[in-house]
N, C-alpha and C positions, 0 to 999 in steps of 0.2 A: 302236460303238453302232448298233444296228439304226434303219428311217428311220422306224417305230413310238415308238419312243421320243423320236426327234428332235423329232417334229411334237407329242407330249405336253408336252416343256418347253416349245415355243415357242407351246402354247396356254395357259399360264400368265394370268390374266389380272387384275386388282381394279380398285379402285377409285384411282384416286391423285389429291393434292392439290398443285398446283399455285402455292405461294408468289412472286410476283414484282410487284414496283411498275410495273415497266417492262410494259406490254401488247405488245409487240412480241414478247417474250421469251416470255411469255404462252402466248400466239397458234400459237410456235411450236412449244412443249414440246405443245400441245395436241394439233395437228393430229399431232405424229410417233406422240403417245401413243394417241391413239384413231383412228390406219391399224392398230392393231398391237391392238385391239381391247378397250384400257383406257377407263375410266369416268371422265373428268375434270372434276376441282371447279378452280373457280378463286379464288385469294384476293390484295385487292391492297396488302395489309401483314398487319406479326405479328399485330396484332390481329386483323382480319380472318380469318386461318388460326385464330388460336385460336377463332373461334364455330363457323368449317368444323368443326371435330374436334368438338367436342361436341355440333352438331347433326346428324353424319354421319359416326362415326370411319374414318376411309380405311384402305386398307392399306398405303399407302407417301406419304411425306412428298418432295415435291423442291423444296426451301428454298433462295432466295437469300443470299446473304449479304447487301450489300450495298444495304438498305434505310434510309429516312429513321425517324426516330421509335423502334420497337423492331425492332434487324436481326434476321438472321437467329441470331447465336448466342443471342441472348436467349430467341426461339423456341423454340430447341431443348431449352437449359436448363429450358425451363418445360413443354415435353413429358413431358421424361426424369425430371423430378421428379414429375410428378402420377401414381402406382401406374394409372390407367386408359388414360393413354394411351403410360406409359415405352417399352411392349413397339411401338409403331407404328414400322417404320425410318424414319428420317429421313437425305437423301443431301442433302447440299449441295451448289450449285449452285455451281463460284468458278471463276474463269480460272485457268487454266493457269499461270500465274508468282504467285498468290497464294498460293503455301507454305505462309505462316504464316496465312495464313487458313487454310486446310486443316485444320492442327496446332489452333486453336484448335477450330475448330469440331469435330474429333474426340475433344478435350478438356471441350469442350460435351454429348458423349455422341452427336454425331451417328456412326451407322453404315458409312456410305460419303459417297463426293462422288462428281460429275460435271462435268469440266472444261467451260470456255467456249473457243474453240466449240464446238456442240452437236453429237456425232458419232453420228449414227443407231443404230450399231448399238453403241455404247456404252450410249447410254443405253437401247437395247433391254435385253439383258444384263443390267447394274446393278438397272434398274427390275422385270426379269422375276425374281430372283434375290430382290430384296429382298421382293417380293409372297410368295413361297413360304416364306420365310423366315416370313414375316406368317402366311400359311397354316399351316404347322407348325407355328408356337406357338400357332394357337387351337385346332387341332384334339388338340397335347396339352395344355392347360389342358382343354378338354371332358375328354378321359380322366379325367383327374385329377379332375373334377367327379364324374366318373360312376363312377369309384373312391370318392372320400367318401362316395356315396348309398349304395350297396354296403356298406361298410365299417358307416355306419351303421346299414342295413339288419340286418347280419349279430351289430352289438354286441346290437341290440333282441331278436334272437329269443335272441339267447345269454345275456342278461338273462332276460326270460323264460322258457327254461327253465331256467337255473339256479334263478332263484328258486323257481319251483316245484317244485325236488330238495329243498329245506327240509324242508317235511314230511315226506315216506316217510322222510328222515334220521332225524327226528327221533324217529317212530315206530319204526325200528328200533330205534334204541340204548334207548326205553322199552321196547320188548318184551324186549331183550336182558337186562335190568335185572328185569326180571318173571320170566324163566325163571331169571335164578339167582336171585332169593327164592326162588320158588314151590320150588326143587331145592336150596335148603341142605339140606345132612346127607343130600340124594339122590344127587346127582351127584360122580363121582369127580374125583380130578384135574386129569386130562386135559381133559374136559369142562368143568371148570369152567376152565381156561386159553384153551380155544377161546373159550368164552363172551368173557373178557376180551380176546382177543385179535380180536374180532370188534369187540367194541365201539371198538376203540381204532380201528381203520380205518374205524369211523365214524364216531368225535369228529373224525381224519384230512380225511374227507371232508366233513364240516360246517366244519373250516379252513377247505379249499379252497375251499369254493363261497363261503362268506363273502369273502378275499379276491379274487374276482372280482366279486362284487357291489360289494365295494368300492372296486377298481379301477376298475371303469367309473363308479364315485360320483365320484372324485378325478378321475379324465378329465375330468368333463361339471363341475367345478366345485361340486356339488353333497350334499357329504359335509361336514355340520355339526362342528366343532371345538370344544370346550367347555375352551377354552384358560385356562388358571389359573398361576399362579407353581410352581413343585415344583423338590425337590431331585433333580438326574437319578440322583442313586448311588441314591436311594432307588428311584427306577421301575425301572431298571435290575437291581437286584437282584428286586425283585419279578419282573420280566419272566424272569429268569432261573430263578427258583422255581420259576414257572411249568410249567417244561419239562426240567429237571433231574434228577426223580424218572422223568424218562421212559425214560431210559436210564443205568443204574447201570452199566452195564460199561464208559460214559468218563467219565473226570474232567474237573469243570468247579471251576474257581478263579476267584471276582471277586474284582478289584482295585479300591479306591477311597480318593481321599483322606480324610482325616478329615474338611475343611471341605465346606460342602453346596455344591455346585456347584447353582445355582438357572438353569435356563430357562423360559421360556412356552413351554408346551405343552397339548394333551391329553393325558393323565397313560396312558389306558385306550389310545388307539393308539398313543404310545410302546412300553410294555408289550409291545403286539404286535408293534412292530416288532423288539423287543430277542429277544424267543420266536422271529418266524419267522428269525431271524439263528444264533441259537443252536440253533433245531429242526433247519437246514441245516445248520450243522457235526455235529449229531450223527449224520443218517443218513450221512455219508458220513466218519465218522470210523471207520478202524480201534478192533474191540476192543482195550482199556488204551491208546488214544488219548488225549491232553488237549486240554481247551477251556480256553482264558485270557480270560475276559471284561474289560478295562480301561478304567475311567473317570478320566478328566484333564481336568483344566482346557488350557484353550490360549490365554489372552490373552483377545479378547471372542469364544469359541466353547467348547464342553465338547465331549470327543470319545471316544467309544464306539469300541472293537475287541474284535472277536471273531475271536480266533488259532487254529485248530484245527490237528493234525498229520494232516492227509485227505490224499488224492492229486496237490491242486492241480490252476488248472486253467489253459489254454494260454492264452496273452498275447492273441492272439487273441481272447477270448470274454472279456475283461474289462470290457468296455463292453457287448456286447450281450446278456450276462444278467441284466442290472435291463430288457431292453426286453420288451416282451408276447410276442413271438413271434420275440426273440432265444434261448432255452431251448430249442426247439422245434429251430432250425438247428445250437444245440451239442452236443443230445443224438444226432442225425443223425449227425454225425461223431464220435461214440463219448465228447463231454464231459460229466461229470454236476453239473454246477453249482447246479444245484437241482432238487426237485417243484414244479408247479403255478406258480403266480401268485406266490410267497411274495415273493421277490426287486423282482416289477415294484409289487407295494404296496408296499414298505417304502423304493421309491425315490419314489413317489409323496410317500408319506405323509412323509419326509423334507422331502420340498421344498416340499409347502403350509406345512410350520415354517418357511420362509428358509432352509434347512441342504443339505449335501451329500450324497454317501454315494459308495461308490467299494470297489474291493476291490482287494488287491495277493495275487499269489500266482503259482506258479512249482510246475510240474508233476513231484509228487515232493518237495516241499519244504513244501505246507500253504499255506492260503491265512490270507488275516485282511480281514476285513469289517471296514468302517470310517462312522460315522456321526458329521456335528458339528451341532451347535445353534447357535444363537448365546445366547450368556449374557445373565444379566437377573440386576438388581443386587439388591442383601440384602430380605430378604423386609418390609414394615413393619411397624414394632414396637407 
């Protein structure tokens, strides 16, 4: 290690507190602590240290054990429990043959110790080691701060301009609507196919942005539920109507029991979710592919599958494509699990119900999306 370096760790320096009944002991951790160019509080019991921290959080704690009243592990236990000051190291101060002091107090959550007698450049080390320690975790909680502002920063303008793709959407697909009246019995075929084929990539795209608008509604808690009793086969099927007529060249099969399997839901985001489960098997289902959509009861849950014969996808990317910008890393490495947002609303929108969602699939073999409710008893009569 070059003597650059050296002289940087041993300029290390904070604040540190000073626990001990005994003034002598005090006295002494003080003078070795601020030769070495530390900032020392002194306190002369637990209680006492506990107003030190909350009226001036230190960066490293050096606790005796061995106090009247509340010792020292009671201290620590009450550090490592309060979330504001867990993260402070705390280093017990105990002789040398106290072992099981040691054992408890590291049981206690304390970080390190420093034996009695007090060996200079021990507790140099220790103390300089545990400040850095102290150091690195505020400087990445900042990050971390400064990451959330960002992030939110980045959701808001992404909120705002999606929502303001609404309308040119929406204007599209009326104009597109305009040109084929205004061209019945004008427009050939072909043209009138483009027409519809145009429009569909902009009902498509009006999905999309919708589910991102409503993703980030579900994020921030803020996506109103208009929760009612319903039978799921019934939504379920509707949801599947939905989206069915959308692609005739795969077969889609619902299965459902005869009795009504009744959850609390919104009936209208169900719906969507059963559509965007089932729109995903379609694009990526081979032509004379099948979709098996399955409703069952399961004890107190009802549970939705959606089995396609598509390519499946790697065990890997099972979990992080319901995440927002887990789709994004799978389609990088050539996985096609979904378009857009579809997948991270419908994991959203699952779990403001209480329910799960989850997929099993195997590459080459077809995957099956899977969604449970929890069930709600017979409707009143």
């Amino acid at each position: 290690m070059s003597e650059p370096a050296v002289r940087r760790r041993e300029a290390v320096t904070g604040r540190v507190l000073v626990v001990d009944d005994q003034e002598n002991n005090r006295l002494l951790l003080k003078d070795l602590l601020e030769a070495q160019g530390h900032q020392v509080i002194e306190a002369v019991d637990g209680a006492d240290a506990l107003r030190h921290v909350v009226d001036s959080i230190p960066d490293v704690v050096l606790l005796d054990v061995g106090m009247p009243g509340m010792d020292g592990f009671e201290v620590c236990r009450r550090l490592k429990a309060d979330p504001t000051t867990a993260a402070i190291p705390v280093l017990l101060v105990t002789a040398l043959s106290q072992r099981d002091q040691r054992l408890l107090g590291i049981g206690a959550g304390a970080n390190d110790y420093i034996t009695k007698p007090i060996d200079k450049s021990d507790l140099s080390l220790r103390v300089r080691n545990a400040i850095r320690m102290r150091q690195l975790y505020v400087e990445v909680e900042e990050q971390y701060r400064r990451l959330e502002r960002l992030e939110l920063l980045r959701d808001s303008l992404v909120h705002m301009i999606v929502h303001d793709l609404r309308s040119p959407l929406a204007g599209i697909r009326a104009y597109l609507d305009l040109i084929k009246l205004d061209g019945a019995g004008k427009l050939d075929v072909a043209m009138t196919q483009s027409i519809d084929e145009a429009r569909k990539v902009a009902v498509e795209m009006t999905d999309m942005v919708s589910d991102l608008l409503d993703v980030s509604r579900l994020e921030a808690g803020q996506m109103p539920l208009e929760l009612a009793s319903a039978d799921l086969g019934v939504v379920v099927a509707e949801g599947v109507a939905g989206v069915a007529g959308a692609s005739p060249r795969v077969s889609i099969r619902l299965e459902s029991t005869p009795e009504q399997l009744r959850v609390v839901c919104d009936a209208g985001v169900v719906r969507r979710i059963v559509a965007n489960l089932v729109g995903n098997s379609i694009k990526f289902t081979p032509a004379s592919g099948k979709i098996r959509v399955v409703v069952r009861g399961d004890g107190n849950e009802v549970k939705v599958s959606v089995r396609d014969t598509g390519p499946g996808i790697p065990a890997e990317y099972h979990e992080k494509i319901f995440e927002k910008f887990g789709q994004v890393d799978a389609a990088r490495h050539g996985a096609r699990p979904s378009s857009g947002l579809g997948l991270t609303f419908c994991k959203f929108a699952v779990e403001v119900h209480g329910g799960r969602i989850g997929v099993e699939s195997k590459v080459g073999e077809g995957s099956t999306f899977w969604f449970v409710l929890p069930a709600a008893g017979p409707p009143p009569r």
